[in-house]
KEMI-269088 format. One record per residue (C-alpha): x, y, z; residue number from 1; residue in three letters. Coordinates in Angstrom, 2 decimals, padded with zeros to 5 digits. Example, Ala and Ser with C-alpha at 12.3 -4.5 7.8 and 13.67 -1.06 7.14 Angstrom:
(pt (012.30, -004.50, 007.80), 1, 'ala')
(pt (013.67, -001.06, 007.14), 2, 'ser')
REM end
This chain:
(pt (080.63, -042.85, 063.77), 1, 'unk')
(pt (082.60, -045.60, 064.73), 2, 'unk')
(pt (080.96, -046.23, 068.16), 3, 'unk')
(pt (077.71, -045.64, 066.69), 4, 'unk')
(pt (078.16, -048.00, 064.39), 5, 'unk')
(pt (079.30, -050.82, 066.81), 6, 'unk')
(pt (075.81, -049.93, 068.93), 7, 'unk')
(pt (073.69, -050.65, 066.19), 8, 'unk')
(pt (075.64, -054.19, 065.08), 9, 'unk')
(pt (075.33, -055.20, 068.54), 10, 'unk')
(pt (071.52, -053.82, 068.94), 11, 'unk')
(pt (070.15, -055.21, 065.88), 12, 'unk')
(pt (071.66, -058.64, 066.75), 13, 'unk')
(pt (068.65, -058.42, 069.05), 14, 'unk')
(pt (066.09, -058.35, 066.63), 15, 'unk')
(pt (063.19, -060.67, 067.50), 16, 'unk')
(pt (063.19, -063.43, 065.64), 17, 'unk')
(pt (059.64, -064.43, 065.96), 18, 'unk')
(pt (057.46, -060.90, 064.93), 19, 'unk')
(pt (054.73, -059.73, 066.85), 20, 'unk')
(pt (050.71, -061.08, 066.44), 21, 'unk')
(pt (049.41, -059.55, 063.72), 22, 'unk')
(pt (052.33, -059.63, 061.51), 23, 'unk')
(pt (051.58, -062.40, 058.75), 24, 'unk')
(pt (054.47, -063.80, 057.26), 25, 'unk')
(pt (054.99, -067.30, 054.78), 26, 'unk')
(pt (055.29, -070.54, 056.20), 27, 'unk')
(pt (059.35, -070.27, 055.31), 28, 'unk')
(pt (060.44, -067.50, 056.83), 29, 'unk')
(pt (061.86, -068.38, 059.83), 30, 'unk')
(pt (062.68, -071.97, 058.87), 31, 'unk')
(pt (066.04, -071.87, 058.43), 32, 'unk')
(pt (067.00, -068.53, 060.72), 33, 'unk')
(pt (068.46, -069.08, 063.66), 34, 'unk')
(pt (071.01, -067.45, 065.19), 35, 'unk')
(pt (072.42, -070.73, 066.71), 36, 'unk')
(pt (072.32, -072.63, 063.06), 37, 'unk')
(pt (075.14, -070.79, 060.32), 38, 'unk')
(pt (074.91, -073.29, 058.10), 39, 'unk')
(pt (072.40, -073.75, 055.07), 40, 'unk')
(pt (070.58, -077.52, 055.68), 41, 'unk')
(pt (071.24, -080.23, 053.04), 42, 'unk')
(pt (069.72, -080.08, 049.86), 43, 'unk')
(pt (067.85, -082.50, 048.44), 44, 'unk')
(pt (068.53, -085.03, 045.20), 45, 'unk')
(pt (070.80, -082.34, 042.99), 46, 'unk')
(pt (072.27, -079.03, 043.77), 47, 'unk')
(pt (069.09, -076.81, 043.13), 48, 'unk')
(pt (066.02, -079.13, 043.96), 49, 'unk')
(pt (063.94, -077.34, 046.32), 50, 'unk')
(pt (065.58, -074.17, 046.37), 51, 'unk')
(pt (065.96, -072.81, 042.82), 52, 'unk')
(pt (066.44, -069.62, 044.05), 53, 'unk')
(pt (070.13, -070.79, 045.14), 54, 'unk')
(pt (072.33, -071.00, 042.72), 55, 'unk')
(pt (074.49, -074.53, 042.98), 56, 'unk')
(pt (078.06, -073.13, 042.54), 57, 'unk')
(pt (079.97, -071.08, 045.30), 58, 'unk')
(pt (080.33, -067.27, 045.20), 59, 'unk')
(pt (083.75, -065.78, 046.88), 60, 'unk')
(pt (082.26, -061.75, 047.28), 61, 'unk')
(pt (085.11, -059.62, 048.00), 62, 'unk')
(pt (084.89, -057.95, 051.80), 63, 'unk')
(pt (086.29, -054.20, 052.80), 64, 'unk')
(pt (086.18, -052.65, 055.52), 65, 'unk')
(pt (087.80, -053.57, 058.55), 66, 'unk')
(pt (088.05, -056.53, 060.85), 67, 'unk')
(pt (085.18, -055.24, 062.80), 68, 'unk')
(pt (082.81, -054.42, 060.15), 69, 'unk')
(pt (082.86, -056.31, 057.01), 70, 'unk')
(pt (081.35, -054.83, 054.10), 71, 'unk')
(pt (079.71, -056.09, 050.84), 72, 'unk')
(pt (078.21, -054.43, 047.73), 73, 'unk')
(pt (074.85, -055.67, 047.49), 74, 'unk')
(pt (072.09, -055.14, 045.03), 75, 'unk')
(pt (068.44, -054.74, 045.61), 76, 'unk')
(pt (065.56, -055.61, 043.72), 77, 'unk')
(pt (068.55, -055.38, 040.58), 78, 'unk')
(pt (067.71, -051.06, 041.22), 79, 'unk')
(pt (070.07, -049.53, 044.51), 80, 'unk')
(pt (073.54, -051.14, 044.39), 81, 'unk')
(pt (075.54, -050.29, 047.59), 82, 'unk')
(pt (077.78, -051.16, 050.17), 83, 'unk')
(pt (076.26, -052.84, 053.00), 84, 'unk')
(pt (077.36, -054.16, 056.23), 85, 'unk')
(pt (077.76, -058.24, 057.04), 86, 'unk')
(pt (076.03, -058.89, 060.46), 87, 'unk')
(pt (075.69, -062.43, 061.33), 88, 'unk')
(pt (073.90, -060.85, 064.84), 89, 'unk')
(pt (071.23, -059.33, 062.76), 90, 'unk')
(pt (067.85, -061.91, 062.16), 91, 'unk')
(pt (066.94, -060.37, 059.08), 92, 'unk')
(pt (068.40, -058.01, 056.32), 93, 'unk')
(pt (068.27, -054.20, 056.99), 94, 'unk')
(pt (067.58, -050.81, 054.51), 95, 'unk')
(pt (067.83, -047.66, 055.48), 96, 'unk')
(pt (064.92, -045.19, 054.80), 97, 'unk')
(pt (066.85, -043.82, 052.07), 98, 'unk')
(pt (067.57, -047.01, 050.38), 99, 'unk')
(pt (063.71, -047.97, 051.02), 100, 'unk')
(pt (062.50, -045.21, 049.18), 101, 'unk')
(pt (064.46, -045.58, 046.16), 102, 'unk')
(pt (063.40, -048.87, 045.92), 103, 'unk')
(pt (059.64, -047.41, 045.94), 104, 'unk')
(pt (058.98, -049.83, 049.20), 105, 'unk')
(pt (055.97, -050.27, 050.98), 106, 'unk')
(pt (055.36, -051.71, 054.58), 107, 'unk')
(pt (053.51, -055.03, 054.22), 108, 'unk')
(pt (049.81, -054.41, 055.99), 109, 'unk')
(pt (050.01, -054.81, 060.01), 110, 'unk')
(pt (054.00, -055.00, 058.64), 111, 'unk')
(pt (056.25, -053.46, 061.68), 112, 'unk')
(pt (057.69, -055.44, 064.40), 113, 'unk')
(pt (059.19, -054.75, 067.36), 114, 'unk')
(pt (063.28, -054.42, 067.14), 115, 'unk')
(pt (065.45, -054.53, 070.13), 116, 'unk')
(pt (067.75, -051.19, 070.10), 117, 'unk')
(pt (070.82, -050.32, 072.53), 118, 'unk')
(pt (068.23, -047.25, 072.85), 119, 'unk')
(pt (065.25, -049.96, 073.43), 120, 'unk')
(pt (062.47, -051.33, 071.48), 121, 'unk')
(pt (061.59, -049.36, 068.15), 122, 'unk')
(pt (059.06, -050.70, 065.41), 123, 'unk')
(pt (060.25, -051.10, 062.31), 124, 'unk')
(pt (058.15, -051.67, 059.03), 125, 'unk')
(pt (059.01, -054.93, 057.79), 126, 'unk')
(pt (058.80, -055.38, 053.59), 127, 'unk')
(pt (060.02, -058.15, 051.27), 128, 'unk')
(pt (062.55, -057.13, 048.31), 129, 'unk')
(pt (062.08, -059.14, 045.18), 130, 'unk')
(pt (065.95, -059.84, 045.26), 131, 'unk')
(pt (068.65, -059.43, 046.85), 132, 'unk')
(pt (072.60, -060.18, 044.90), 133, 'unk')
(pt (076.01, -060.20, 046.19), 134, 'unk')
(pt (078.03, -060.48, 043.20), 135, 'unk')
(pt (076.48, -063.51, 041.75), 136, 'unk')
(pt (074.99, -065.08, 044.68), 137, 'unk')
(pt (071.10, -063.89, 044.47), 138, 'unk')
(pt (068.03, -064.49, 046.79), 139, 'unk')
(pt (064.46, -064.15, 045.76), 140, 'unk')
(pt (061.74, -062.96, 048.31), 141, 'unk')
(pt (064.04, -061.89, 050.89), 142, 'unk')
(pt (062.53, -059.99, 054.20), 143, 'unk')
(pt (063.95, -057.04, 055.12), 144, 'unk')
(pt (063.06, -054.41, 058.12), 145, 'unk')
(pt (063.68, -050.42, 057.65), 146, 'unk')
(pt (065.51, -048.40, 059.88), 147, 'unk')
(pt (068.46, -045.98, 060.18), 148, 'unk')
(pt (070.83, -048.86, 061.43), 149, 'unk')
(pt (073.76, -048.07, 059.48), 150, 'unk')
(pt (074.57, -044.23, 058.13), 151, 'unk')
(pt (075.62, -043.25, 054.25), 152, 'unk')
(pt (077.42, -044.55, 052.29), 153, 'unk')
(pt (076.08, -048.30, 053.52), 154, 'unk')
(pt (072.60, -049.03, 051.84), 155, 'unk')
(pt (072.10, -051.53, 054.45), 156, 'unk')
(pt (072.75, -054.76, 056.32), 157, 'unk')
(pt (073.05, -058.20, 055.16), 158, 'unk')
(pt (071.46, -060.40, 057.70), 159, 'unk')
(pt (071.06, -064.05, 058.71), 160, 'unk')
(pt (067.93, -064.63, 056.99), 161, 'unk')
(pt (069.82, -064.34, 053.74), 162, 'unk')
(pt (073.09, -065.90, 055.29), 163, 'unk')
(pt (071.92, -068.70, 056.22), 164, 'unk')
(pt (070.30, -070.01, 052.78), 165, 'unk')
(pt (073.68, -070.38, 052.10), 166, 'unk')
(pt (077.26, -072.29, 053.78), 167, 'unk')
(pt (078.99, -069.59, 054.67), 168, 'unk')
(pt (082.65, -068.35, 055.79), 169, 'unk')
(pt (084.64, -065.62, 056.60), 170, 'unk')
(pt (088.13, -065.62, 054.93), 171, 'unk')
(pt (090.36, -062.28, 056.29), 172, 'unk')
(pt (093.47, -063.37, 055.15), 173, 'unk')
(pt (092.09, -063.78, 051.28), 174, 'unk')
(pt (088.82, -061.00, 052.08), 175, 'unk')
(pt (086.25, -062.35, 051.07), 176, 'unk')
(pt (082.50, -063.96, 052.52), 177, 'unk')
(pt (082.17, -067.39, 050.72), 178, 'unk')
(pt (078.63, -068.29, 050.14), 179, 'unk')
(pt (078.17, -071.84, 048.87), 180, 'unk')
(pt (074.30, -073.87, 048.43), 181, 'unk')
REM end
């Protein structure tokens, strides 16, 4: 499970970062992720302005697992609470079919984009969840793709498109993923 595991972290660090033609999207939602940028940008005149979404305080979220996978609980749409994995090589935030349909999700229309795979290209159907919380660091209107990345018990994957709304670090000594606005 191990090995498998390391495949997918490594092959969904290749998802495409700009989706296919026909896939309509918000203005937003590739602003700010990049895999080369892993910080959040300034904010503007007051810790929320802009972004209420974010919090302005910073969130330490407690990290298991080991030193090659770094886990989270996470909470989606405030239903499926889970562990999920950290992948700062993954564009965008991942559920597994499973954790899809308990969340009652739907594929946005003309929503599935291609996804590089150690296996090759797959489509996966891309959806938004309302919210996504670690601890009490929560994101509003967060896009997610489904596929089996990650087996049971994970829920899913965090990825940089909800990183990077955020500073963030890596602490291993203390074990925890600090998320600051």
């Amino acid at each position: 499970m191990r090995r498998r595991l390391c495949g997918v972290v490594l092959a969904l660090g290749m998802v495409l970062l700009d989706p296919p033609a026909g896939v309509r999207e918000r203005a937003s939602d590739h602003g700010d992720v990049r895999l080369e940028r892993l910080t959040a940008p300034a904010l503007p005149d007051g810790p929320t302005a802009g972004r209420p979404e974010v919090r302005a305080i910073s969130h330490d979220i407690p990290l298991s697992g080991d030193r090659k996978h770094l886990i989270v609980d996470g909470t989606l749409n405030g239903i499926v609470t889970g562990p999920m994995l950290v992948d700062t090589g993954a564009s965008y935030c991942v559920l597994t079919r499973g954790t899809a349909q308990k969340l009652g999700l739907a594929p946005r229309a003309h929503g599935t984009i291609p996804v590089a795979t150690a296996n090759g290209q797959v489509d996966a159907d891309f959806v938004e969840l309302s919210a996504v919380e670690l601890r009490d660091a929560r994101l509003a209107s967060v896009d997610a793709v489904i596929m089996d990345a990650v087996e049971p018990p994970l829920i899913g994957i965090i990825g940089l498109n909800f990183l990077t709304r955020f500073r963030f670090s890596v602490d291993l000594t203390e074990g925890t993923l600090r998320l600051e606005p």
